[in-house]
C-alpha positions in Angstrom: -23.0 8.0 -143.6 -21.3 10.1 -146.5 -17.9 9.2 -147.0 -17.1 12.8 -146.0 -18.6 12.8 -142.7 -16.8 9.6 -142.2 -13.4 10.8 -143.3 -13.4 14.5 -140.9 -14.8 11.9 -137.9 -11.7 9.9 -138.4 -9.7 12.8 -138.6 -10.9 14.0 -135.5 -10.0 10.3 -134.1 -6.5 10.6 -134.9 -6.5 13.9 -133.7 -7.9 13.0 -130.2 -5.6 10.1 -129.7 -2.5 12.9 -130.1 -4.2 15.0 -127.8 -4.1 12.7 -125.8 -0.6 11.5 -125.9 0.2 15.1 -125.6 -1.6 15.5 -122.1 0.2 12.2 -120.8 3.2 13.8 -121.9 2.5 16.8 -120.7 1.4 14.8 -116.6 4.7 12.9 -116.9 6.7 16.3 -117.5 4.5 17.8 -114.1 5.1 15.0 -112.3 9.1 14.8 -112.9 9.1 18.2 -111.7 6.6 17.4 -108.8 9.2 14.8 -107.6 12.3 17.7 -107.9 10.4 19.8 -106.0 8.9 16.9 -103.6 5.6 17.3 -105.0 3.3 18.9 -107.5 2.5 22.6 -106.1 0.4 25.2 -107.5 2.5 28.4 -108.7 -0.2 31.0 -109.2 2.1 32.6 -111.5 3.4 30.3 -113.0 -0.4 29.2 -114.2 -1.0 32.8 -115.2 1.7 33.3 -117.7 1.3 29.6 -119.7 -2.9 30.7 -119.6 -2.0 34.4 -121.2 0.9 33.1 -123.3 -1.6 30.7 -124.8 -4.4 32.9 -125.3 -2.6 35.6 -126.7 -0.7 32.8 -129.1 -4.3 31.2 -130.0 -5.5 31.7 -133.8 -9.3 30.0 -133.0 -11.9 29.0 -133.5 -11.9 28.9 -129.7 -12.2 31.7 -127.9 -9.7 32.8 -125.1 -11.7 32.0 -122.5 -12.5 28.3 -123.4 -8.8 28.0 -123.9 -8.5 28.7 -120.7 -11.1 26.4 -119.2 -9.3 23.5 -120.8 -5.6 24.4 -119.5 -6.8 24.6 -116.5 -8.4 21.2 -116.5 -5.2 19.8 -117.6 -3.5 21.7 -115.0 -5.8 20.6 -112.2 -5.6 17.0 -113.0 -1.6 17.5 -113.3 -1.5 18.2 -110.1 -3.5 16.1 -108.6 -1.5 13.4 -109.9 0.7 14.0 -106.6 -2.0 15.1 -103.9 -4.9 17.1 -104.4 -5.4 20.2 -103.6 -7.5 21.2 -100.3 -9.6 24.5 -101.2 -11.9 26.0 -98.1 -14.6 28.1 -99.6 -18.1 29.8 -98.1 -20.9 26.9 -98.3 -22.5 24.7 -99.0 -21.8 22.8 -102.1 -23.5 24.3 -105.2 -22.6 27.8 -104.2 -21.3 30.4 -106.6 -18.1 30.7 -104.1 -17.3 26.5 -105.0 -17.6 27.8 -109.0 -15.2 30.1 -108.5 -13.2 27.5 -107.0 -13.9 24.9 -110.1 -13.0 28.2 -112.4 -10.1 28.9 -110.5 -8.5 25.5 -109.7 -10.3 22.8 -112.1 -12.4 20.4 -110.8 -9.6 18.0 -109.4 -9.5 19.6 -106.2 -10.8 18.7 -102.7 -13.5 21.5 -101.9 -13.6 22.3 -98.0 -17.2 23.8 -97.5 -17.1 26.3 -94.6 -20.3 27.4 -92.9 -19.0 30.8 -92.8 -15.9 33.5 -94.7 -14.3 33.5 -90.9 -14.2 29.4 -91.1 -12.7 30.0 -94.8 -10.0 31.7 -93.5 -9.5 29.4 -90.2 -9.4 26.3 -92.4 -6.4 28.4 -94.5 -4.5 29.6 -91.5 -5.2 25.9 -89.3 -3.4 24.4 -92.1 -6.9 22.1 -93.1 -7.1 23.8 -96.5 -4.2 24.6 -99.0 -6.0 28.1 -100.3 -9.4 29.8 -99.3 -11.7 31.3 -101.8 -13.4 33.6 -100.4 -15.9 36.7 -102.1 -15.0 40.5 -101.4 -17.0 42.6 -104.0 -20.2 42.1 -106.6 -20.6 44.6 -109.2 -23.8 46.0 -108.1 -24.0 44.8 -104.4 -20.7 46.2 -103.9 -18.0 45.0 -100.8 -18.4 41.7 -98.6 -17.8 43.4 -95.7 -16.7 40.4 -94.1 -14.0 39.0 -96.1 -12.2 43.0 -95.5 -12.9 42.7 -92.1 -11.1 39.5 -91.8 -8.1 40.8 -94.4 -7.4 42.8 -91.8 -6.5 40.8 -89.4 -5.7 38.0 -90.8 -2.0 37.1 -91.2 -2.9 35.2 -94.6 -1.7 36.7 -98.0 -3.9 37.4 -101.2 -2.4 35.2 -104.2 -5.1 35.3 -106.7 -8.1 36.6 -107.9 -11.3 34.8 -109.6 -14.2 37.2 -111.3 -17.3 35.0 -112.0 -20.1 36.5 -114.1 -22.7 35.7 -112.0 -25.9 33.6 -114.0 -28.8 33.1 -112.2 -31.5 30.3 -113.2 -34.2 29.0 -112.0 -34.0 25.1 -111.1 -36.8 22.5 -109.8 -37.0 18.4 -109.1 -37.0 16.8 -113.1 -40.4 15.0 -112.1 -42.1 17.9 -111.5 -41.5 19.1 -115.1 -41.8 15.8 -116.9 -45.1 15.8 -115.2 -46.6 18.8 -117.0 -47.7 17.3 -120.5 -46.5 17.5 -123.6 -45.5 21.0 -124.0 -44.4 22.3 -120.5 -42.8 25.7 -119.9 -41.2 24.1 -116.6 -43.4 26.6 -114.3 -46.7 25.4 -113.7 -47.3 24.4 -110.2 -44.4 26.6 -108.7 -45.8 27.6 -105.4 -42.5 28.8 -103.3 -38.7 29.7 -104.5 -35.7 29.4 -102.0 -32.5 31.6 -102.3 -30.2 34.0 -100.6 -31.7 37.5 -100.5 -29.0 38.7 -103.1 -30.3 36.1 -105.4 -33.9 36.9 -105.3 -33.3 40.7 -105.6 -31.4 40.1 -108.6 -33.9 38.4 -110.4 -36.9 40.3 -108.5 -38.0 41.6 -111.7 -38.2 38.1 -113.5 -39.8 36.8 -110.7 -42.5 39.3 -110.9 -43.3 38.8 -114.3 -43.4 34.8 -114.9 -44.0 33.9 -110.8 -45.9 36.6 -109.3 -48.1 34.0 -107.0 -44.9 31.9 -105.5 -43.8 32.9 -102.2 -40.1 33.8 -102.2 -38.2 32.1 -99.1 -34.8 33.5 -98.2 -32.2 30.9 -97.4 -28.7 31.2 -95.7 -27.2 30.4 -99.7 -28.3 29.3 -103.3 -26.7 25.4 -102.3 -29.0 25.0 -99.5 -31.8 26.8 -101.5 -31.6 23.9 -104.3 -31.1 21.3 -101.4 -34.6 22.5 -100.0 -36.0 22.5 -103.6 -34.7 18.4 -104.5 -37.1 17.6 -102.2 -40.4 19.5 -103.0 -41.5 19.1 -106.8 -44.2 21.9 -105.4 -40.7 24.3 -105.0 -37.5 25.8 -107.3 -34.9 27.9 -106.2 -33.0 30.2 -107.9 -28.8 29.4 -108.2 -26.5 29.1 -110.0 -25.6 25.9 -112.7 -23.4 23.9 -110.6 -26.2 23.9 -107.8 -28.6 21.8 -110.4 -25.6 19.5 -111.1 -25.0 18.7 -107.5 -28.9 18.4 -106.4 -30.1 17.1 -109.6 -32.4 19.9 -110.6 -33.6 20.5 -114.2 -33.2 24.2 -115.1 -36.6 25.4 -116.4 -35.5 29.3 -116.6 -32.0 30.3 -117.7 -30.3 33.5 -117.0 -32.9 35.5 -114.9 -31.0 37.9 -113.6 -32.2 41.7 -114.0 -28.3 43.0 -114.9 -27.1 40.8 -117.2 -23.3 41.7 -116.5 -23.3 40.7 -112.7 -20.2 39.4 -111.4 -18.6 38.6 -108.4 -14.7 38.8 -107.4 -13.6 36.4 -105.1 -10.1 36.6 -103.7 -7.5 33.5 -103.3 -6.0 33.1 -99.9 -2.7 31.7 -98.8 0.1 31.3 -96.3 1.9 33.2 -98.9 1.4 35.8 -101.9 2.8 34.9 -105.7 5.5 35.9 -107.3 5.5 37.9 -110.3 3.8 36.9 -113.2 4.0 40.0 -115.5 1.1 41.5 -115.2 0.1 41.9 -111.3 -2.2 43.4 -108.6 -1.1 44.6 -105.3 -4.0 44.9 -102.6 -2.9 46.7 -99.6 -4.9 48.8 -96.6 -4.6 52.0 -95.0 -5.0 54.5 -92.5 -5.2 58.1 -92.6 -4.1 60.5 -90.2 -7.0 62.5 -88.8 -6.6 65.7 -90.4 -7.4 67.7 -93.6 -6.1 66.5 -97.0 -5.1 63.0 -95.3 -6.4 60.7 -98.5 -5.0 62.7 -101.3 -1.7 62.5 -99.2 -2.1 58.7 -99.7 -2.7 58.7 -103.4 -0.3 61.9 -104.5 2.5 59.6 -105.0 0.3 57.0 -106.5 -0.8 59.4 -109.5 3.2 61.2 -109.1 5.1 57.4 -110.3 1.7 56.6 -112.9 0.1 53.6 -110.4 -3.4 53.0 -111.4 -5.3 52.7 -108.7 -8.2 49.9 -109.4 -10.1 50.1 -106.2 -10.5 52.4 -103.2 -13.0 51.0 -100.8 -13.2 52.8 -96.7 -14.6 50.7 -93.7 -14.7 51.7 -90.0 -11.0 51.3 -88.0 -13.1 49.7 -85.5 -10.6 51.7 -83.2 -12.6 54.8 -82.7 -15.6 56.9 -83.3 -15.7 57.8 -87.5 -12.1 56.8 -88.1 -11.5 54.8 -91.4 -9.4 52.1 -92.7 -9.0 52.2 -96.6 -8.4 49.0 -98.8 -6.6 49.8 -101.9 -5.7 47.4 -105.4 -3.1 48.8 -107.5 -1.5 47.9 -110.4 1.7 46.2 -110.3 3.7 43.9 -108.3 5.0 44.3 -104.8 8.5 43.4 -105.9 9.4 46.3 -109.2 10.7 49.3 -108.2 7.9 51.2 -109.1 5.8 49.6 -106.7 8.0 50.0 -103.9 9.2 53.6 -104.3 5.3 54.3 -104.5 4.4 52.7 -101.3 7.7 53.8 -99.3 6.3 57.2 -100.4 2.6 56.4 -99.0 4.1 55.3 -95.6 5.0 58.6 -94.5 1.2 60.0 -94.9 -0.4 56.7 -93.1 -0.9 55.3 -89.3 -1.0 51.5 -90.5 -0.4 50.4 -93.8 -0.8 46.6 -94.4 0.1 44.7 -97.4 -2.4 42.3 -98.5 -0.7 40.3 -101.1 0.3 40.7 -105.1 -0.7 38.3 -107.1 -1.5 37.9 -111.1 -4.9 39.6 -112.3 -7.3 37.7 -113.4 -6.9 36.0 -116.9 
C-alpha cells in the first residue's frame, strides 16, 4: 500500500469517528427534547426545513438528494430511540408503497402491511398505525382512484407527500443464475414472470424484446410477485429493488421500464395535517353547483390572489347521476392569508368543500 493511499484512509478514519460522535450528539440532543415533549415525535415540518436548509447549504460532492437520504437515516434512528414509528402502507412487503415508506421515514420504522388502501387508512384512523402511506397518482397511469375515494370520507388529514421514481427490474432465485455457466446473461430458462398488471405494461416492450416466450402472470402486487418467484428458479418477476432484498432475488435486468421517468406520488396520512414549513401544499376537494360556468367560478379567485394550482383531478359525487367532486392541490399553506382569503372566496361558488390537509412538498 502507498503511503498515500494509507495517509487519505486514515484520514477518512478520523473523519468517521467525528461523524460519529456528531450523530451521538446529535440522538442525545433528540432525545432531551423527546423527554420535554414526553417522547420523540415526528414533525413533518420540522424534517422538511433542516432537509432543504441542508441541501440548499451543501457545496458537494454529494448531491442533494443523497444528502437527504442520509438525514433522514439519522432522523429515523433518532427517533426511534424513544418508540418506533408504526407506518400502515398497501402490501405486502417489497412493494413500491413500503419504499416510499423507507424514503419517507428511514428504515427505523415498524411497517404495517395492509392487504388493501381502505385497511391503510383503518389502521391510521383505529389508532394501529402512527401514519399511512398510501399512493394517489403515477405519472402515466394517472389517479388511484381508491385512495380519493377514501380522502373523501375519511376524517384523516394529509401531512406529507413522497414522489418515488418508479424502477422496474427484473429479479429471479440466485441459483438459477449461478447455474447458467460461465457467462450467463441471467435469462436463460425464464419460462413465466409474475407482477401487478401496471408492472408488466410498463415494461411490456422490454419484455417483448429479451422474453418473448415467458408467460406473464398477473399478481395482486410486485411483493407477492417476487414471493412466487423465490420459489421457482424456472420463474422472475418484475419489482422493484427492495422486493429482491426482502425475497432474496438476484436482479438479472435493471431498469426495464418503457418510460424511463415513471413515478409515483404517494400521500402521508395522519390524525392531523403539519404545520408550516415554508414552502407547502394544500390539497382540498370540491363540488360544483350544477350550472354553467360552475369550475371557473371555483378557480377565478385562485388565478385573482396568484395560487398555482398543481392538480385538478374530477371523480363521480357518488350522490347522483353525472355529478362530480373535484380534488384540488394548491400551493401554499392553509394557515397565510393568501391561502385563506382564496378559499373563503371559493366557498361561495361550491356545495362541499373539504380540506384535505397542508403539509410541506416534497424535498
Amino acid at each position: 500500500m502507498s503511503e498515500e493511499l494509507k495517509s487519505l484512509r486514515d484520514r477518512i478514519d478520523a473523519l468517521d469517528d467525528q461523524v460519529l460522535d456528531l450523530i451521538n450528539q446529535r440522538a442525545r440532543l433528540a432525545q432531551a427534547i423527546g423527554h420535554l415533549k414526553n417522547g420523540i415525535v415526528y414533525r413533518p415540518e420540522r424534517e422538511a426545513q433542516v432537509i432543504r436548509r441542508l441541501q440548499d447549504n451543501n457545496p458537494g460532492p454529494l448531491p442533494g438528494e443523497s444528502v437527504a437520504v442520509v438525514i433522514k437515516e439519522i432522523m429515523s434512528a433518532c427517533r426511534a430511540l424513544e418508540q418506533p414509528l408504526t407506518v400502515a402502507y398497501l402490501g405486502p412487503e417489497g412493494t413500491f408503497s413500503e419504499a416510499a415508506v423507507v424514503k419517507h421515514f428511514g428504515h427505523a420504522v415498524c411497517g404495517l402491511p395492509a392487504a388493501s388502501i381502505d385497511e391503510v387508512f383503518d389502521a391510521v384512523e383505529r389508532g394501529e398505525a402512527h401514519y399511512g402511506v398510501a399512493p394517489v397518482e403515477n405519472s402515466t397511469e394517472g389517479a388511484v382512484s381508491r385512495t380519493l375515494d377514501k380522502l373523501l370520507n375519511s376524517r384523516l388529514k394529509i401531512c406529507g407527500e413522497v414522489l418515488l421514481r418508479v424502477r422496474q427490474h427484473l429479479m429471479r432465485h440466485p441459483d438459477a443464475v449461478a447455474d447458467e455457466g460461465p457467462q450467463p446473461s441471467g435469462l436463460e430458462g425464464i419460462e413465466v414472470i409474475y407482477s401487478h398488471a401496471q408492472s408488466l405494461s410498463q415494461c411490456h416492450e422490454w419484455l417483448n424484446r429479451n422474453l418473448p416466450n415467458a408467460r406473464r402472470i398477473r399478481v395482486t402486487s410486485n411483493g407477492e410477485g417476487a414471493k412466487m418467484a423465490s420459489q421457482d428458479p424456472k420463474a422472475a418477476a418484475v419489482a422493484g429493488e427492495i422486493a429482491a432484498e426482502r425475497y432474496g432475488l438476484a436482479i438479472v435486468g435493471r431498469d426495464i421500464e418503457d418510460e424511463p421517468n415513471n413515478t409515483t406520488r404517494f400521500l402521508v396520512l395522519a390524525q392531523e395535517d403539519a404545520a408550516p414549513s415554508g414552502k407547502d401544499k394544500t390539497s382540498l376537494v370540491l363540488s360544483a353547483k350544477n350550472r354553467p360556468g360552475a369550475l371557473l367560478d371555483l378557480l377565478k379567485p385562485l388565478s385573482d390572489l396568484g395560487i398555482t394550482l398543481t392538480k385538478l383531478e374530477s371523480r363521480p359525487a357518488r350522490s347522483g347521476a353525472w355529478e362530480y367532486v373535484f380534488f384540488m392541490d394548491i400551493e401554499g399553506h392553509r394557515s397565510t392569508e393568501k391561502i385563506q382569503s382564496a378559499l373563503a372566496a371559493v366557498e361561495g361558488h361550491t356545495t362541499l368543500m373539504k380540506l384535505l390537509g397542508s403539509y410541506p412538498a416534497a424535498c
